[in-house]
Every structure is written in C-alpha cells, then in structure tokens.
Backbone as a chain_set.jsonl record, in Angstrom:
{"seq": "XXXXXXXXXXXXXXXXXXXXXXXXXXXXXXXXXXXXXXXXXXXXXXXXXXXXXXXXXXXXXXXXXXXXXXXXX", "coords": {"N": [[-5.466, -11.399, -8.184], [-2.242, -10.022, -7.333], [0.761, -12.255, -5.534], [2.424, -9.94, -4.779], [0.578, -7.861, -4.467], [-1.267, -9.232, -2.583], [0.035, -9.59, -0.251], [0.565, -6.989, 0.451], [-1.947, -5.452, 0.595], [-3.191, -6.997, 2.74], [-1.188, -6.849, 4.822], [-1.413, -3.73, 5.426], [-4.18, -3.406, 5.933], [-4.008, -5.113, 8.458], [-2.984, -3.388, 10.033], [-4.592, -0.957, 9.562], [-5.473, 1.109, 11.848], [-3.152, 2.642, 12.052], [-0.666, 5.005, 10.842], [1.456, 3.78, 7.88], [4.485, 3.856, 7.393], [6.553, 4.346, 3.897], [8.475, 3.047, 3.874], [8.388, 1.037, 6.12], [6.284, -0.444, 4.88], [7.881, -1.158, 2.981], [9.851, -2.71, 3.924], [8.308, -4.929, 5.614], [6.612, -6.197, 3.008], [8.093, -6.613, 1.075], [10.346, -7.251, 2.106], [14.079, -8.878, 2.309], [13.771, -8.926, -0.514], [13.664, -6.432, -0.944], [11.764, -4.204, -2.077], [11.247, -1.331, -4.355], [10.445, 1.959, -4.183], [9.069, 3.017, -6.433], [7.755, -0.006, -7.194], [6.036, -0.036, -5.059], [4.436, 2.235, -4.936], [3.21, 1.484, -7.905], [1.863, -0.795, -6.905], [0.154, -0.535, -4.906], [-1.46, 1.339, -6.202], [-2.575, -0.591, -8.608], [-3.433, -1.899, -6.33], [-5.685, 0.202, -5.927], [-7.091, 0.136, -8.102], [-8.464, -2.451, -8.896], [-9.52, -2.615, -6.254], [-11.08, 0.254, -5.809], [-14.184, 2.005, -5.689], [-14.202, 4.426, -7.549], [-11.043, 5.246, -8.861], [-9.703, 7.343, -8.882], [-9.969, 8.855, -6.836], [-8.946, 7.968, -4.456], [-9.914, 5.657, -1.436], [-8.087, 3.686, -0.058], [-5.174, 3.422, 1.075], [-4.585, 6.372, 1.342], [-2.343, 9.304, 1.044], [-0.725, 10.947, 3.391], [1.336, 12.414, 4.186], [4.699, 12.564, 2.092], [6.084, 10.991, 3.238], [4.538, 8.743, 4.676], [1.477, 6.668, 4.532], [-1.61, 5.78, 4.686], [-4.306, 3.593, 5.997], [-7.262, 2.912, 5.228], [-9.763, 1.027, 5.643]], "CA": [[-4.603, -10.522, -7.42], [-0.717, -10.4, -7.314], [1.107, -12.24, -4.565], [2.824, -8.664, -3.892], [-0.456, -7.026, -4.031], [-2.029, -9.781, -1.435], [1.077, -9.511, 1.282], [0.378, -5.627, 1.026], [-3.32, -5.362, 0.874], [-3.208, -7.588, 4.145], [-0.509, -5.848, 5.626], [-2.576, -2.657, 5.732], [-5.392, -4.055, 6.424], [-3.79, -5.564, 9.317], [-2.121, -2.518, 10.281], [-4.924, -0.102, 9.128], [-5.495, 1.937, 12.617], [-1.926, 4.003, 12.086], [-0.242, 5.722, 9.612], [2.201, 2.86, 7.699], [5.9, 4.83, 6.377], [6.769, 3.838, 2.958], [9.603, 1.914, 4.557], [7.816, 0.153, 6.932], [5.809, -0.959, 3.803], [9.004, -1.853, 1.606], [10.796, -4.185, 4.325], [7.025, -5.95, 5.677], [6.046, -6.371, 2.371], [8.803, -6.976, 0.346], [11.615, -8.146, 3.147], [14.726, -8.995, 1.915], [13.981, -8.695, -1.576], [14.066, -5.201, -1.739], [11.358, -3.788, -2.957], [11.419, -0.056, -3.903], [9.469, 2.675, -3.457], [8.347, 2.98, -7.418], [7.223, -0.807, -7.136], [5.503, 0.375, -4.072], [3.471, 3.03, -5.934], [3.117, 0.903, -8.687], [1.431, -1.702, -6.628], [-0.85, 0.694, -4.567], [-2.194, 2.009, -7.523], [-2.809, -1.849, -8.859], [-4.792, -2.3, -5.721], [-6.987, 1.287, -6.155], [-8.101, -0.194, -9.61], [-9.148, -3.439, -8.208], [-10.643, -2.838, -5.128], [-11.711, 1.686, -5.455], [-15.248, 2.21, -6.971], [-13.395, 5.267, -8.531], [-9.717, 5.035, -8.436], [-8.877, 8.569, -8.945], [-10.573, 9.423, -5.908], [-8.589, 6.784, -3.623], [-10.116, 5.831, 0.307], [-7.581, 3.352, 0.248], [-3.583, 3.808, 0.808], [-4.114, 8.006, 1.278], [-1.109, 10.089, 1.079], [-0.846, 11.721, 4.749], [2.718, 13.053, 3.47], [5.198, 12.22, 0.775], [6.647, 9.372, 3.596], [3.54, 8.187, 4.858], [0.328, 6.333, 3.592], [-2.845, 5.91, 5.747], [-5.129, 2.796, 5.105], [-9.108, 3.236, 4.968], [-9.943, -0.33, 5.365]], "C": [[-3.208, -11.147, -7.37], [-0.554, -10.99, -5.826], [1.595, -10.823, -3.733], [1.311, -7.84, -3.177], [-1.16, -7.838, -2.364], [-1.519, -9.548, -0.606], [0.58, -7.925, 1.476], [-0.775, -5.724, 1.213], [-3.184, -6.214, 2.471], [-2.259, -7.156, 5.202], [-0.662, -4.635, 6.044], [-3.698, -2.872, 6.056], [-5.63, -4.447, 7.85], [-3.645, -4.479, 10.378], [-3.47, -0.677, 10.465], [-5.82, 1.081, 10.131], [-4.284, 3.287, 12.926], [-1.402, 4.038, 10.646], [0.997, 4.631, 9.372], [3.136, 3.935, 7.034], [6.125, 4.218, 4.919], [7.935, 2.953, 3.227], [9.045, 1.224, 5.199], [7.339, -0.948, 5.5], [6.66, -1.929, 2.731], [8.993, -3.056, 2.224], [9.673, -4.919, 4.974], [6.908, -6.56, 4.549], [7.044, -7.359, 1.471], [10.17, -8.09, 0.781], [12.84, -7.644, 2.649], [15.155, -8.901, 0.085], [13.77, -7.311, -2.116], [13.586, -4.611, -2.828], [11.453, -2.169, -3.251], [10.316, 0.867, -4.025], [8.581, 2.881, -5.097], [7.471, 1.458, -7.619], [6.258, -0.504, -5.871], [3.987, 1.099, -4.382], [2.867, 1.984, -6.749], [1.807, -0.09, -8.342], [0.046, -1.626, -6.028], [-2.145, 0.936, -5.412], [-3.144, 0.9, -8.344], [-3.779, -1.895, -7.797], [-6.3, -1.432, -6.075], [-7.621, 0.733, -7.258], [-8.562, -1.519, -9.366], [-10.208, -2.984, -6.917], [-11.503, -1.194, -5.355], [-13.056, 1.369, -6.41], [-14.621, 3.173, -7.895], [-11.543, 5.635, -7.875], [-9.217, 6.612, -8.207], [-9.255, 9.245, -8.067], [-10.432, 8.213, -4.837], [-9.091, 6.881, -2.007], [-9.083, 5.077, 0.692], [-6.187, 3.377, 0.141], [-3.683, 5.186, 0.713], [-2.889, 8.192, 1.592], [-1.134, 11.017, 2.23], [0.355, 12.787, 4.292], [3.123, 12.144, 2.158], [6.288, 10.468, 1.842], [5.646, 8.272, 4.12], [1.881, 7.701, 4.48], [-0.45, 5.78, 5.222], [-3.61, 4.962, 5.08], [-6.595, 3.082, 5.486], [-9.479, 2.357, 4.476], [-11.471, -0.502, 6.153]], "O": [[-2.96, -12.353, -7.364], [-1.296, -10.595, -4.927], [1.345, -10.559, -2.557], [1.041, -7.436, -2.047], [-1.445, -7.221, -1.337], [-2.258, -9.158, 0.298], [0.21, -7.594, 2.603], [-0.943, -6.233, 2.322], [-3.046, -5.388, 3.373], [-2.593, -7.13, 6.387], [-0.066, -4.325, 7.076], [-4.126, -1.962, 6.766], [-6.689, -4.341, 8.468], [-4.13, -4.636, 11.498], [-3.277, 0.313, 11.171], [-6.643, 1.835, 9.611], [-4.357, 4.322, 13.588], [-1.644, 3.339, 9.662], [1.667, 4.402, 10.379], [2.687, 4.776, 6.255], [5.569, 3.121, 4.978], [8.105, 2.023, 2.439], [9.23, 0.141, 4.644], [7.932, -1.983, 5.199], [6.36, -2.895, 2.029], [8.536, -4.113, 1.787], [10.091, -6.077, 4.976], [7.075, -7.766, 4.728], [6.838, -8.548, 1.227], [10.708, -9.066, 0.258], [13.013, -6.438, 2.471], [16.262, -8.837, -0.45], [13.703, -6.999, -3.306], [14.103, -4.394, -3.924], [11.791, -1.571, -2.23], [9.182, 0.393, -3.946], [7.357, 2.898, -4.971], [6.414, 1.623, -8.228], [5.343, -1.3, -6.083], [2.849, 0.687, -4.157], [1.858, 1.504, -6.234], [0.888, -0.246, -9.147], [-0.937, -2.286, -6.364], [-3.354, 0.759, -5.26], [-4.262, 1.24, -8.732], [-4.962, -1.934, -8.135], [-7.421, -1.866, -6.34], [-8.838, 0.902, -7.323], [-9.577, -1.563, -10.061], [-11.433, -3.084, -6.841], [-12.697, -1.297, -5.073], [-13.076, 0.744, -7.47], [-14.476, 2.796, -9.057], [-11.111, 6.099, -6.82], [-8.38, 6.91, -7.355], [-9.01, 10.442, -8.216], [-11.394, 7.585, -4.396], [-8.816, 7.87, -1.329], [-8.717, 5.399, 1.822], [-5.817, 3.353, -1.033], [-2.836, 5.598, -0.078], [-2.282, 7.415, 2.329], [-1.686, 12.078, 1.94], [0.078, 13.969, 4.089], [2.438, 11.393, 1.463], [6.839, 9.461, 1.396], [5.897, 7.072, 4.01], [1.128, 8.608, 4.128], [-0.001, 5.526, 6.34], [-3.793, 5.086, 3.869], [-6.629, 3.786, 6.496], [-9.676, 2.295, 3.262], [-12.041, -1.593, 6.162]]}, "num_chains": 1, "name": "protein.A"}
C-alpha cells in the first residue's frame, strides 16, 4: 500500500461515521501539498482494488453526491 493510500484509508476509517467532502479529504490527507481532486479519485479507486471483493460494486468511499464520499468501514 501507498503512503497516500495509508493516510487516506485511515483517515476514513477514522472518520467513517459521517459523510467526508472531497476537500476535507484533499487538505487531511494531502495538507499542504496539495493534493487534487483527480489524485483523489485516482487513489480511492487504488484502494477499491485492494481492499473491494468486487471493485465495480464499491462499499467503500460511496459517492453520496459529486462533493461528498461516505466510508463503509
């Protein structure tokens, strides 16, 4: 597993009783280095294929809206 992926996976994890914003997510995760919202996705998606039995049918990181993600930890 990536360092990015570990800070997020545990940051939802941590978190994973409310709905996290995709901002919230950037500046926890990423901080100061400014991550953006396609590395975001990107990374997400990296976890579903590690941790989902079937990825294309994600429980973890749902899409509540297009600003918010929901964890199912």
């Amino acid at each position: 597993m990536r360092p990015t992926e570990y800070r997020l996976l545990t940051y939802m994890a941590l978190n994973r009783d409310r709905v996290l914003s995709h901002q919230e997510l950037l500046d926890k995760v990423w901080g100061n280095d400014g991550g953006s919202l396609d590395s975001l996705k990107w990374h997400v998606s990296a976890l579903r294929d590690k941790l989902e039995i079937d990825p294309k049918k994600p429980e973890i990181g749902k899409h509540t809206s297009e600003l918010q993600s929901r964890t199912n930890l």
